[in-house]
N, C-alpha and C positions, 0 to 999 in steps of 0.2 A: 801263124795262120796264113799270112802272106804268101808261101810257099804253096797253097795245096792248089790253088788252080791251073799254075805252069805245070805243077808234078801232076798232077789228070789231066794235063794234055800233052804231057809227054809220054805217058803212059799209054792212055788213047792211039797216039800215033805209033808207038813200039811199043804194046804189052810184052812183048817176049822180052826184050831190053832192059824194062824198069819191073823191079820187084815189086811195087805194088801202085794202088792207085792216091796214095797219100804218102807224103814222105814221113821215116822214121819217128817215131817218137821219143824225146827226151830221155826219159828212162830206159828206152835199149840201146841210147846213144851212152848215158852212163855204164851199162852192165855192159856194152862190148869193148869197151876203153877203160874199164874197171882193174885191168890188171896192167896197165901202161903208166908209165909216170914218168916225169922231167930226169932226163939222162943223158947219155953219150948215145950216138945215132938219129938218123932222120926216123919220122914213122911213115910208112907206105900206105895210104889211103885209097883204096880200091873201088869204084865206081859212090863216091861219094854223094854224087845229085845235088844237092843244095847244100851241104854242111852240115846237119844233123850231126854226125858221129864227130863230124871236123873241129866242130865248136865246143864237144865233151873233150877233145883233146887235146885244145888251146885249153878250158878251164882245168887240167888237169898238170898244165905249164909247160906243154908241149909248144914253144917258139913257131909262128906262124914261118921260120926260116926252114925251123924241122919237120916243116907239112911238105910232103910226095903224095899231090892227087890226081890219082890216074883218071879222066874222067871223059867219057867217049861222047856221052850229049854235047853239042857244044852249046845250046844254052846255057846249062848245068857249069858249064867250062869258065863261061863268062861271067856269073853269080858269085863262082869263085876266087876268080884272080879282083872280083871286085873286095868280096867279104875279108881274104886273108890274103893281103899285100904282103909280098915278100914270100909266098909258099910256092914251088915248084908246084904251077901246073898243068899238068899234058895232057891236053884231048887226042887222046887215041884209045884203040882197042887195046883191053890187058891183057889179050892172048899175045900181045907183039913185045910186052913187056923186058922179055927176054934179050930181046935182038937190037934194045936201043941204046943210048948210052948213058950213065947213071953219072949223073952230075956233081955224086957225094964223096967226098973221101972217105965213108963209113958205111959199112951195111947198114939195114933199116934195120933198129931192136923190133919194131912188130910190124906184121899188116894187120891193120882193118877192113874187110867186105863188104861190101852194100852191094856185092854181083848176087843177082839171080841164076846162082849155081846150076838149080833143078830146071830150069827151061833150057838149059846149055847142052850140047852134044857132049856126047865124053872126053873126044879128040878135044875139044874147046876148053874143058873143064881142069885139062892135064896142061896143055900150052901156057893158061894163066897160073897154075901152080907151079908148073916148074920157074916160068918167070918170075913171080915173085921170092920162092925158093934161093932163086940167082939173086936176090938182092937183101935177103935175110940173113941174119947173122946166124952162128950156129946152133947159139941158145935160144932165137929166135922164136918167136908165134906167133901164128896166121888166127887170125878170130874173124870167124863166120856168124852171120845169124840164121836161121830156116823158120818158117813158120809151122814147119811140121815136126813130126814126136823124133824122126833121126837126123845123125851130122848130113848136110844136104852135098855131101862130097863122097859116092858111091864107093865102097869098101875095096874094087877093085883098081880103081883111081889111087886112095892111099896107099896102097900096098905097092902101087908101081912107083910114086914118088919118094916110097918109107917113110909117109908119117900115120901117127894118131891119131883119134879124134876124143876130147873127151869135153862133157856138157858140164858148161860153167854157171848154167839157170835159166829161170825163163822172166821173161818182162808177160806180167798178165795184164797189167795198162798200158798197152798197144793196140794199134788197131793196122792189123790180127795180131793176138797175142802170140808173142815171139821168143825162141831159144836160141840161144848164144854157142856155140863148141868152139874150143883151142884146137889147134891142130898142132901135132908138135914132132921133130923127127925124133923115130926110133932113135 
């Protein structure tokens, strides 16, 4: 509960930036780290905010050393490198993802999203996909959540990157209740 008054005022001053006005809930931080578990590779954590999803994926035995969080607020930046010492954290934009330089000797086995896909231009939407793409292994997958009924990465967006999208459930105790999809290459 601590979190929601920074996150509605981070929100407030970038609605279009932050997905919503209260950070994630528990339960869609389990269902989108639900198919991720303790292995070989980093995981890539995509506009994280407070750690919500970050913390389903430490309790899941993901090594705060195997945490990559991309994460552009720098409030948000600094919550993090306090919450999980030892995680790669970079406050920057993840449409730049691409073009920086990756710290791991191992692709990331998944990303996790917390980007507000749908308020994003498409140019913007394709720049953070193929970035993270460049850092995914090739069994890899990308897990998005949207608050709405489709994968919130427009059909013609995957078809230029070659991936899927397919819906892993929905969290109906969220606030708004929220769907999960894989994305995965053809």
């Amino acid at each position: 509960m601590s979190d929601v008054l920074p996150f509605f005022r981070a929100w407030a001053a970038h609605p279009l930036r932050i997905a919503s006005v209260v950070p994630s809930g528990k339960a869609l931080g389990q269902l989108i780290t639900s198919e991720v578990s303790a292995g070989v590779g980093p995981v890539l954590e995509l506009g994280p905010g407070t750690g919500v999803f970050t913390q389903a994926l430490v309790q899941r035995g993901i090594p705060n050393s195997g945490l990559v969080l991309v994460e552009y607020t720098p409030q948000f930046a600094q919550v993090l490198l306090r919450r999980y010492p030892g995680a790669d954290v970079l406050c920057m934009d993840a449409a730049r993802l691409r073009h920086m330089p990756w710290r791991h000797d191992q692709q990331a086995r998944a990303v996790i999203s917390g980007l507000p896909l749908l308020s994003m231009p498409p140019g913007k939407v394709l720049a953070i996909l193929r970035g993270a793409l460049s850092r995914l292994r090739a069994d890899g997958s990308f897990y998005q959540f949207t608050y709405g009924l489709r994968c919130p990465t427009h059909e013609q967006v995957l078809d230029r990157v070659g991936l899927v999208s397919q819906s892993i459930g929905w969290v109906f105790n969220n606030f708004p209740p929220a769907q999960v999809f894989r994305l995965t290459r053809r």
